[in-house]
C-alpha positions in Angstrom: -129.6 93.7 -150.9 -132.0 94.4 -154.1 -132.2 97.3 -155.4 -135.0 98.4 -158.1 -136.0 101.3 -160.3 -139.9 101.6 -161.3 -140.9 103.8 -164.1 -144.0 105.1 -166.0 -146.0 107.7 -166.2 -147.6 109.8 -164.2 -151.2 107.9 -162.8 -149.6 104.3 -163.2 -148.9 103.9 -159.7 -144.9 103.4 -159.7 -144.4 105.7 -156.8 -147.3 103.4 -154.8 -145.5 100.5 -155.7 -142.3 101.5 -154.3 -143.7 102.7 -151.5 -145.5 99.4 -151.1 -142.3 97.7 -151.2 -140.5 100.2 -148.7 -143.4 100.0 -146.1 -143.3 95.8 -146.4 -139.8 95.8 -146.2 -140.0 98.2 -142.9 -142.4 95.3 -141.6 -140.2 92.6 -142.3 -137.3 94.9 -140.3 -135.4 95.4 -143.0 -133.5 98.8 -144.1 -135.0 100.3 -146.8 -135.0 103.2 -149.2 -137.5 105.3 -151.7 -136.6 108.1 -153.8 -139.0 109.6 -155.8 -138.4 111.5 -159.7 -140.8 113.2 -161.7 -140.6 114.6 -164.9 -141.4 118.3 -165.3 -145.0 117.5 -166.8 -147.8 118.3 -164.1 -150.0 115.3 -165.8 -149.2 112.2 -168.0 -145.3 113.0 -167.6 -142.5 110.4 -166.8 -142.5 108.9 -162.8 -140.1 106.7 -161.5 -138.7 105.7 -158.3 -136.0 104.0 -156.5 -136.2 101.5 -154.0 -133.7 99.3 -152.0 -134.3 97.1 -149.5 -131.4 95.4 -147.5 -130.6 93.2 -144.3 -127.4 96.1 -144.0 -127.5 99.7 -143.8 -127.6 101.5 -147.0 -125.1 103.4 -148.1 -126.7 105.7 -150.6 -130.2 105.6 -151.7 -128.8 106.2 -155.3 -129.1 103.4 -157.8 -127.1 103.5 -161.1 -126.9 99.9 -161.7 -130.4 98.2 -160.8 -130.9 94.6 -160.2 -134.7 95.0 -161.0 -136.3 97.7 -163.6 -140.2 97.6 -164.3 -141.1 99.5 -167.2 -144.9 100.5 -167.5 -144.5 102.5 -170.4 -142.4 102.6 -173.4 -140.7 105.6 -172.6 -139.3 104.2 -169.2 -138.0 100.7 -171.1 -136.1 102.7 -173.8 -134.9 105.1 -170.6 -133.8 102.4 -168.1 -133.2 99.0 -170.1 -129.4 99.4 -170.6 -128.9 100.0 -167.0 -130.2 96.6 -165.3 -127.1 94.8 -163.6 -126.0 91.8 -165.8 -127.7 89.0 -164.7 -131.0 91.2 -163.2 -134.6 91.5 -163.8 -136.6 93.5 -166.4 -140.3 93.9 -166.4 -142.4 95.1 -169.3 -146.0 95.6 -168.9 -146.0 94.1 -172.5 -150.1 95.8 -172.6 -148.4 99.1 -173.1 -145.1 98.2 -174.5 -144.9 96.2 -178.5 -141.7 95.4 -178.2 -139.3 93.2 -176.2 -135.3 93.2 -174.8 -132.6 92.7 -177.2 -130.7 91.9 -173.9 -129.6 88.6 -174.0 -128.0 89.3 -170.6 -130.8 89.4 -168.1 -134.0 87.8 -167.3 -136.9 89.8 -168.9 -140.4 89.2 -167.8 -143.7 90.5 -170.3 -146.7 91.1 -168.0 -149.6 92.1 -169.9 -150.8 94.2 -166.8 -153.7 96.4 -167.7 -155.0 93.1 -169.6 -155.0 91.4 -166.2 -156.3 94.6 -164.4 -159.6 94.9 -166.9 -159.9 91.0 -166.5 -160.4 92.0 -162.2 -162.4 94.9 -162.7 -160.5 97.9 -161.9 -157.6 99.3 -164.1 -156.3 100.7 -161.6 -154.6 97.6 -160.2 -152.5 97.2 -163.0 -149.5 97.9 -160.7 -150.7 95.5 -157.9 -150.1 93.0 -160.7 -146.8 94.2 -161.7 -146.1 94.2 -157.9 -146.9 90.3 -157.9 -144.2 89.9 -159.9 -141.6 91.7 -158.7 -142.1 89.8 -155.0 -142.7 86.6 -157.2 -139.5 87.0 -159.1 -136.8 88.2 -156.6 -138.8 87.7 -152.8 -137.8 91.1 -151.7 -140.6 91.4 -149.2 -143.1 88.8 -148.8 -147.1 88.8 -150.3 -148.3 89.1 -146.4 -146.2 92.3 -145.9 -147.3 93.8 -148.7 -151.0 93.5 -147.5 -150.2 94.3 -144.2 -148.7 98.1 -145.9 -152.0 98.3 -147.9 -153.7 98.2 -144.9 -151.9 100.7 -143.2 -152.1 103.6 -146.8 -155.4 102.9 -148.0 -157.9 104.9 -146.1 -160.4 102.5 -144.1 -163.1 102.9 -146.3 -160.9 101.9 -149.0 -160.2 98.5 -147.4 -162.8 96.6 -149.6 -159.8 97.2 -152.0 -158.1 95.1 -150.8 -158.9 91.5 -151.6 -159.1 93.2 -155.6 -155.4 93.6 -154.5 -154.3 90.9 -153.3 -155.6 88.9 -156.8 -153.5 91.6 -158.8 -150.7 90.6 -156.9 -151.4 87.2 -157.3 -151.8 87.1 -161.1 -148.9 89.1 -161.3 -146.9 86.7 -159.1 -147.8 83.6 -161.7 -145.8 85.5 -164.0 -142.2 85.5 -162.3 -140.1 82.8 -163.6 
């Protein structure tokens, strides 16, 4: 089982991404679950999701204790840091974010997303690249999978997206360790 909270802001795609990784995992026929959180702010406030996929049933979709957290803001780090599980995975989209982990405890990961995103042309993508990494670092659903789910939420004229996409996730994915 891995379990995973994503946070940002509102417009940063954290709720996609978990979705993303619920659909693959659904794909793959594994158990999953998404819960969604907003902050009260209509625009620009805090998002954040959770997410666990499993081979077992799951008992509770709540997640106290995360094996994975991906921070895409600065907010979101100083929220979330101190809960990753000993021994888990923290991701900082280090374009956002000027400072690192005092953890000494867990693996942390600096992805300079929206750097990456720019570099392919759309800033939107900046989570497809965090994605990457995430799937690179802990295999949770496979790269194919995810595809698969992007083909099945993104409306059909949205499909030239896709290969865009699938290069987010795979500069992302160079950055797992």
């Amino acid at each position: 089982m891995i379990d995973m909270i994503l946070a940002g802001f509102g417009g940063q795609g954290v709720m996609s991404m978990g979705q993303l990784v619920a659909y693959s995992g659904m794909i793959e026929g594994k158990e999953v679950s998404w819960m969604p959180s907003y902050g009260p702010e209509m625009r620009g406030g805090t998002a954040n999701c959770t997410v666990v996929v499993s081979e077992d049933p799951i008992g509770s979709p709540v997640v106290v204790e995360p094996q994975v957290v991906v921070a895409m803001n600065l907010p979101s780090l100083d929220k979330f840091e101190s809960m990753v599980k000993p021994g888990g995975v923290l991701i900082i989209n280090s374009s956002l974010i000027n400072r690192t982990s005092e953890r000494d405890d867990i693996t942390v990961i600096e992805v300079p997303a929206n750097e990456i995103a720019n570099e392919l042309g759309n800033a939107r993508v900046a989570n497809m690249v965090v994605l990457g990494t995430v799937i690179g670092q802990t295999n949770v659903v496979t790269k194919e999978s995810v595809i698969e789910s992007l083909k099945k939420v993104l409306p059909e004229h949205r499909h030239n997206l896709i290969p865009m996409n699938e290069s987010a996730i795979d500069k992302g994915a160079a950055y797992a360790k």
